[in-house]
N, C-alpha and C positions, 0 to 999 in steps of 0.2 A: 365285627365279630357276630356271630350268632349261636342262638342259644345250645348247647350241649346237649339236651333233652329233642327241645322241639323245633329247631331250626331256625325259632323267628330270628330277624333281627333285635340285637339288645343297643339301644337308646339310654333306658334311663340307669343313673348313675347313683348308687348307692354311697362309695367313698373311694377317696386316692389317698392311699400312705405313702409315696413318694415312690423310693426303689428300696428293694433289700435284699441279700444275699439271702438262699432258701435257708430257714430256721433250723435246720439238725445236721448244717453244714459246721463242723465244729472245726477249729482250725488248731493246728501240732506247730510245734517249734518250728519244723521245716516249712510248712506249707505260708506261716506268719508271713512271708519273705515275699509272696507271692501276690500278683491281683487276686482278687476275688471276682466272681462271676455276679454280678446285680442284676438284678429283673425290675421293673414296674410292679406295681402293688396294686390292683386299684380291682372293686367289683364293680361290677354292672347287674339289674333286675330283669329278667324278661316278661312282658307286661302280658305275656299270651301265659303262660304256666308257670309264672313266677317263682322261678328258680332262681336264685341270688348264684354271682359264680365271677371266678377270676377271672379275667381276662389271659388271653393264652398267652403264656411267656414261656417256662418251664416246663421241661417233659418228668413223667414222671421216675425215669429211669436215671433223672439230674437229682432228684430228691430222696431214694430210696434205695440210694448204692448201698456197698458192701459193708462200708463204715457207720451206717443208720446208724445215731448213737442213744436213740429214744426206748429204754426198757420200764415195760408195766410197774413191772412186780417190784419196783422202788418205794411207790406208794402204799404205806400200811391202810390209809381209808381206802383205795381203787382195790386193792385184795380183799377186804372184807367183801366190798360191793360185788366184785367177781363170786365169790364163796356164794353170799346171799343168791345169786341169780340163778346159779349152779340147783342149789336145795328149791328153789322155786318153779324153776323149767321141772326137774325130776319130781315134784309131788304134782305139779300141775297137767303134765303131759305124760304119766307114767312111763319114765326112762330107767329102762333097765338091763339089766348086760346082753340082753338080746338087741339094744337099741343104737344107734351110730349115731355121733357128735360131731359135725364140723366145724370147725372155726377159721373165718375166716380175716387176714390179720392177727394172727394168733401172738404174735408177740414173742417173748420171751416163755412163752408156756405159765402166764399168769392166771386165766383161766380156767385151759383144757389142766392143769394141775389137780382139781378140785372134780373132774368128771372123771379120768383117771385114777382119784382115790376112793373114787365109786365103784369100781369094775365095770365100766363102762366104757366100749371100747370109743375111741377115738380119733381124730384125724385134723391138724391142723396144717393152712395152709399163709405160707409168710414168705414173701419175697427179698426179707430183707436176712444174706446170712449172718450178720451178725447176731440177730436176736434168735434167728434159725437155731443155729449153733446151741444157745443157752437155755432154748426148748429141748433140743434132744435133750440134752443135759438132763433132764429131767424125766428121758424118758418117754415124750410124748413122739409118735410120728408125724414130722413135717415134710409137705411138698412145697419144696421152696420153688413158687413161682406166680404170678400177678394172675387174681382170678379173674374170670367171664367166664362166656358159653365155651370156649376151646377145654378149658380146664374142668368144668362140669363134667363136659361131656364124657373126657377120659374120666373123672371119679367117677360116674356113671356105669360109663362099658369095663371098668375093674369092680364092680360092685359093692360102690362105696358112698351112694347116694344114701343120704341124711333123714334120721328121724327131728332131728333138730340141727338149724345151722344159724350159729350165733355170728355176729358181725359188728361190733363194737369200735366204734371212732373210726371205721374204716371209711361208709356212704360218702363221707366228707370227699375223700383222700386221692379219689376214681376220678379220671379226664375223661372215660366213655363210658357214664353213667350209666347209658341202656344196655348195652356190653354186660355190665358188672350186675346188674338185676337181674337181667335175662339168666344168668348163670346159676341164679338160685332156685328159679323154675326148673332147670336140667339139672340139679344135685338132688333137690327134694325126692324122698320117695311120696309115693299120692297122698299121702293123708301127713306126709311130714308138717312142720311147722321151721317159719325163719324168722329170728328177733333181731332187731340193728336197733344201733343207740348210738344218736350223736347229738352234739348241742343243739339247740331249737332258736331259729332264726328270731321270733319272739324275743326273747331271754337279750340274745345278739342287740337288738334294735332299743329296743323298752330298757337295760342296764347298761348301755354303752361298753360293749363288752368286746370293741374293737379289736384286743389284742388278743383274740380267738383269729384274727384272719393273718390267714398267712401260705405262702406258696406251697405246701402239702392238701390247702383247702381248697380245693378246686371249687367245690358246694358249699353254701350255706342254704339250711334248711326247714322249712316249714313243713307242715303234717299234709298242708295242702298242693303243696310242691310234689313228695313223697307221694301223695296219692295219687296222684297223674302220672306219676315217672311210673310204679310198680303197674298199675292197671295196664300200661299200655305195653308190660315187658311181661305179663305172662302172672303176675303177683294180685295178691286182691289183701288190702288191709283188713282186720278183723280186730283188733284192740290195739289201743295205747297206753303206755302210762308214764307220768309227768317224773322225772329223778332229779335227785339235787347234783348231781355227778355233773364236774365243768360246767357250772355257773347255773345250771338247767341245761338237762338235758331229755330229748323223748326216748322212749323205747316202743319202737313199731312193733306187733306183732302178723303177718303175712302169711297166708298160706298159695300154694299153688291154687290158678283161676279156673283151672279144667277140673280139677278133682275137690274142689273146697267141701271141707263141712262142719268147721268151728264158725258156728254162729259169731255176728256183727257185734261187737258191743256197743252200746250206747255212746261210751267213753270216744268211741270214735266221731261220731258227727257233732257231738258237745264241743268238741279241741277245733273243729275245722268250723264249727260257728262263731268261736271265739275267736277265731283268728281273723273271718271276715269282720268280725264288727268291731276289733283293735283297727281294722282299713287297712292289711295286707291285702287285698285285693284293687290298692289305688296306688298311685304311684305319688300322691302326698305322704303317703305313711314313710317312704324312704328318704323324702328331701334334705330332711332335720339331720340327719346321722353326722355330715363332716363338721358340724359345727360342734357337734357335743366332743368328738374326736378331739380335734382341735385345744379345748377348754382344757379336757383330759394332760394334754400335751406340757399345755403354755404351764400350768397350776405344775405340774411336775419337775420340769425344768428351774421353774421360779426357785421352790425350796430347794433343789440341788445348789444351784447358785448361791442362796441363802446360805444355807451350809456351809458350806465351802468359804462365804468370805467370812463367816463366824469363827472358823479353823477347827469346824466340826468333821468327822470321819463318815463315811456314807461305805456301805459293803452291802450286799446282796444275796438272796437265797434262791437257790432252784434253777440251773439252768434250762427252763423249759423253753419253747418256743412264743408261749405269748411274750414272754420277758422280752425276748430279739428286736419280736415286731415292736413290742414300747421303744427297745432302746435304740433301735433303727428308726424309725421315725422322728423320736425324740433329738436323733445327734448325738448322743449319748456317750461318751469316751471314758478311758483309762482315770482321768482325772476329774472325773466327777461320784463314779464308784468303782473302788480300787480292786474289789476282786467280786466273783460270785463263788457261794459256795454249794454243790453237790454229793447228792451222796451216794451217785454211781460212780462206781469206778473209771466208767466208760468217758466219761467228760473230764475227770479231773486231769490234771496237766495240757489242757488244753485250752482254747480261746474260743470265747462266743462270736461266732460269723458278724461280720460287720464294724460292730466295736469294738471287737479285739478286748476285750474286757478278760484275765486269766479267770478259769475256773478251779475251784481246789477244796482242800477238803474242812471238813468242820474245825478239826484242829489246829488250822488256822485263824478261823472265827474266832477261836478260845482265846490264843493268843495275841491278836490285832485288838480285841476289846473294841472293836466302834462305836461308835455315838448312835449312828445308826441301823437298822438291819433292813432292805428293802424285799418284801416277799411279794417274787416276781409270779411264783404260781398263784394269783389270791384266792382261788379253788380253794384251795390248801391251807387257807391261812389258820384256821385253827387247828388241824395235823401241824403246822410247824411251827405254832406260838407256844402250843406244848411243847413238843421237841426241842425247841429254842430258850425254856422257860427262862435259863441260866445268866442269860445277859442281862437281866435285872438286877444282876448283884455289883454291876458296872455302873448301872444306870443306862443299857442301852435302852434303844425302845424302838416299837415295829411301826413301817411304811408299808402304806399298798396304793397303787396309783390308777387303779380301776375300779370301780367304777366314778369314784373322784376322789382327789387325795385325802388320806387319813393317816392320823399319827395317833400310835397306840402304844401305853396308854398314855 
């Protein structure tokens, strides 16, 4: 395989989670009956532009069908953070109803919500209709279709090019990386700005934060990575700044390379010094990772087992995708945690890919009373140890199994 960005050949080997069906492949009564499609799991490092990145199994039109069943706006923290960035971008870059917002990955309308309650006009772009659909809903206009330079260009020659064009958890998501950057060069108006925010390969490596990888990730991402992919597609970084959003995450900020004139910030060459002297630029820095994996794994498993011959109950919250990839990895079955519970709609009565494990809703938690509750978002885990606070009057008590296991309290 060779690298997505810049051709080389990719050799060195970050980690192999075995196979797993893609993570937001959620499975219905009928489809239960049926094989599942499994892929290989596994990254590779490219030692020329050190891009971290799957290996190609999955297209992306296997992963982001109709039935995508992943909505933002579930998360009361991810909506604040959305809100905050919102009142941020508009004091900082004077956005005003003369000003255009793209978003691209727009989601369910979680963000562009918050730009729209500005009078500020808007534009979001989502290929996925389901979450299409629950944008309009709100109101927001969506062009439901996978960005690059084809799709710029039409927002472009409609004149719909961006004072600002937001990009959140999407960088990851893209199989034609220079494709999907280059497109942000062709939306920008010349003096616009573009912000993306995804987890930081850092954070990834350094917290053992494996069950962030997974087949919608095509990338995993460093600032130094980022700064090579944008420069050579038309982008030129100008600030960052470090968020606690999914584990750590960065937020680029880029402007177009022909017309720039928001001064360099310092914060940018600080993050890209820091990174060479953690030894992302060796390929010792990535050897360690399957073993911490691994640990993660074995330590997991054990107390299920444990559990289980105690005649303890084990159930679950959140069916996110890092959960999948745990419990695909792990083997994970019906009989080891009996349900997961959610609190979109869009999952409940269904099965999590792989393990078949039903998803359902909280008031089933109420009534099963488990022993234990395992919180599969651990992003999350103080949003849902609040929300959850109530299984203490059981004597339940919370599991998270990343970055190594803990039991709380």
């Amino acid at each position: 395989m060779k690298c997505r960005h810049c051709g080389s050949e990719l050799k060195l080997p970050l980690v192999d989670l075995g196979s797993a069906p893609p993570s937001n492949a959620y499975l219905t009564a009928q489809t239960l009956h049926v094989p599942e499609k499994w892929f290989p799991l596994r990254v590779l490092v490219c030692e020329h532009c050190w891009l971290a990145q799957t290996e190609d199994f999955a297209q992306a039109s296997e992963l982001f069908d109709a039935e995508y069943a992943y909505f933002s706006g579930f998360s009361s923290s991810w909506l604040a953070h959305s809100e905050r960035y919102v009142a941020d971008m508009v004091a900082r870059f004077d956005l005003t109803a003369d000003s255009h917002v793209v978003e691209v990955a727009a989601n369910d309308g979680y963000l562009l919500q918050y730009v729209k309650a500005r009078n500020i006009p808007c534009t979001g772009v989502e290929p996925t209709a389901s979450t299409a659909v629950a944008a309009r809903a709100k109101g927001i206009p969506i062009v439901e279709d996978f960005f690059g330079v084809r799709l710029a260009q039409e927002l472009a020659a409609q004149g719909k090019q961006a004072d600002l064009t937001a990009a959140n958890n999407v960088l990851a998501h893209v199989p034609d990386i220079n494709d999907f950057v280059a497109g942000f060069a062709k939306v920008l108006k010349p003096q616009g700005v573009s912000t993306f925010e995804f987890p930081h390969l850092l954070k990834l490596v350094e917290e053992n934060q494996f069950d962030t990888i997974y087949h919608e990730h095509f990338s995993y991402l460093s600032l130094t990575a980022v700064n090579c992919i944008f420069a050579a597609n038309g982008l030129a970084v100008f600030d960052v700044e470090e968020q606690p959003t999914h584990g750590g995450s960065l937020r680029v900020f880029a402007q177009r390379s022909d017309t720039a004139q928001q001064p360099r910030s310092a914060r940018v060459d600080e993050l890209l010094q820091r990174e060479a002297r953690a030894g992302m630029l060796s390929a010792d820095y990535y050897t360690g990772f399957q073993g911490k994996t691994d640990q993660v794994k074995n330590d997991f498993l054990v107390f299920l087992l444990e559990a289980r011959r105690q005649g303890k109950t084990v159930a679950a919250y959140g069916a996110a995708a890092k959960g999948n990839t745990l419990m695909n990895y792990a083997g994970i079955r019906p009989d080891l945690i009996s349900f997961v519970v959610d609190r979109n709609p869009a999952k409940q009565g269904k099965y999590m890919p792989g393990s078949r494990i039903p998803i359902v809703n909280e008031e089933q938690l109420q009534a099963a009373k488990p022993d234990y509750v395992v919180i599969l978002p651990w992003n999350l885990k103080t949003e849902v140890m609040q929300q959850l606070e109530y299984i203490s009057a059981w004597g339940g008590r919370f599991v998270t199994a990343v970055p190594e296991l803990r039991i709380t309290p």
